[in-house]
N, C-alpha and C positions, 0 to 999 in steps of 0.2 A: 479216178485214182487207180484200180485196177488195172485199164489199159496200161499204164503208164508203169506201173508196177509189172506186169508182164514185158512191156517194152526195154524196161531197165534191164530184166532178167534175160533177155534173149539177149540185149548187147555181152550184159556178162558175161554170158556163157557162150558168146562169140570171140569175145576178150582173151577168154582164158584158153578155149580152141587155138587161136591165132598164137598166143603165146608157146603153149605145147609145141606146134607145131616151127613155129621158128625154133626153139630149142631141137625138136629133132632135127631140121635141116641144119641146122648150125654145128651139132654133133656128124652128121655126114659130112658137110666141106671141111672140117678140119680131120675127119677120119681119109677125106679123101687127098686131102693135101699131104698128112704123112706117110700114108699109101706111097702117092707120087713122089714126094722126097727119098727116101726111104728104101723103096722097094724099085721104081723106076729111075732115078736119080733125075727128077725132073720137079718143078713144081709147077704150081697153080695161084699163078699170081694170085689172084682173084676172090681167094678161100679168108685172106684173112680179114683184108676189109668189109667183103659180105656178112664176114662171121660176126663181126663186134658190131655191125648194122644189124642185125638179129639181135641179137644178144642186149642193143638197146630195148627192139621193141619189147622181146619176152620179160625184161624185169619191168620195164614202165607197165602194161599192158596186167601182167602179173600182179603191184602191188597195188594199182586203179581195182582190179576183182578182191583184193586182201582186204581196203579200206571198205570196198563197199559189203562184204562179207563179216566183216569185224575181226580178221587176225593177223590185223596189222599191229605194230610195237605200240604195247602200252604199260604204264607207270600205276598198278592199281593196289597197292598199300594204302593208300590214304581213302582208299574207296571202301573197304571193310569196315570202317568206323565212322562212315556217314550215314546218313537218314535218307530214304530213295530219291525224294524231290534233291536235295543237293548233287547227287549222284547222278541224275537227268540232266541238270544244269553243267555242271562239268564232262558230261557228254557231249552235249551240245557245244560248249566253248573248244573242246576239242574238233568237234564235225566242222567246225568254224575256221578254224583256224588250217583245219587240213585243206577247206575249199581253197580259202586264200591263197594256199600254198599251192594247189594244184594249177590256178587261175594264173598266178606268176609263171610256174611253171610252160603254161602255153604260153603267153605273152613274151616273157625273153625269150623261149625256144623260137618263136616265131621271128622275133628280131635278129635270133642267132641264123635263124635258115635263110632270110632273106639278105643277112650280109654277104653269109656263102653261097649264091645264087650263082652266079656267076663261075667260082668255083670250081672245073671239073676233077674229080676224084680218077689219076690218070689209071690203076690198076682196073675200076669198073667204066669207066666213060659217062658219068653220068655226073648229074650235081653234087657239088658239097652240103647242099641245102637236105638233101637225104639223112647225112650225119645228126641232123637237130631233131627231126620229124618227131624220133619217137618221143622227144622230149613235150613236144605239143601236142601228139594224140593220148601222150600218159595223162599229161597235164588237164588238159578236156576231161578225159573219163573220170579222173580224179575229184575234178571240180564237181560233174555232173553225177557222182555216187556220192560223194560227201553231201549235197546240196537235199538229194536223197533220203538219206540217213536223217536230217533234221526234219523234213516234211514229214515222214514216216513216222520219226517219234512227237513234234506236234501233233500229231494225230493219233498219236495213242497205239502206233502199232511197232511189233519188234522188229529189231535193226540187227541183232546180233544173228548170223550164223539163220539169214533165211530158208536153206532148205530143211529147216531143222524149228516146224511152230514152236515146239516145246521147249525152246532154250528160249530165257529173257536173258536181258542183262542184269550182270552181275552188281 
């Protein structure tokens, strides 16, 4: 359990690197494209569809590290006035229901990349199969930190906000 619990934490926080950094690159091609409009009277084909192909991966990537961290959107008024076992239980139906969702998530993103296979996106030269990607590696991490979160709390250990032992759920 350990290995695996390290292994999770090293994707993490490889997750959330990879996101940062697509956001800085994403913030230079559009800094550089209004540079080149702007200041050169030229542009940069190339800035903006790169840009929103970033800018998928850094929100997928980013909210795969939120769910598996715990400060992803949640509804927790009715949690204040439960007893901790029911509280566990409606965690879990939630960790449930997000895998599901992450698990769709890769499975049509995948069907969506492979219609647009063929596809090329004429501004970069490359696939349209690119445009879905981030929709199946969010999808994956999603499913594979949700899936997580239940094994961790079966087993008695905290899910909320791991680099922080001392915080349980609420």
């Amino acid at each position: 359990m350990i290995l695996v619990a390290q292994a999770m934490r090293i994707l993490s926080t490889a997750a959330l690197w990879l996101a940062g950094s697509g956001l800085i690159l994403m913030t230079v091609f559009i800094s550089g494209q209004v540079f080149m409009r702007y200041v050169m009277n030229d542009s940069l084909v190339w800035s903006e569809p790169a840009s929103v192909i970033l800018m998928g991966w850094f929100i997928f990537l980013g909210a795969a590290v939120g769910i598996r961290e715990g400060y992803h959107l949640s509804f927790d008024v009715l949690l204040h006035f439960l007893p901790q076992g029911a509280k566990l239980v409606l965690f879990s139906i939630s960790d449930a229901v997000v895998a599901f969702f992450g698990a769709g998530m890769a499975w049509y993103g995948s069907k969506l990349a492979l219609s647009a296979w063929d596809v090329i996106l004429p501004s970069l030269g490359i696939s349209g199969a690119v445009d879905f990607l981030p929709l199946v590696g969010g999808g994956c991490l999603i499913f594979i930190f949700s899936i997580e979160r239940l094994v961790r709390r079966a087993a008695g250990l905290p899910t909320v906000r791991f680099g922080d032992d001392t915080v349980e759920e609420v």
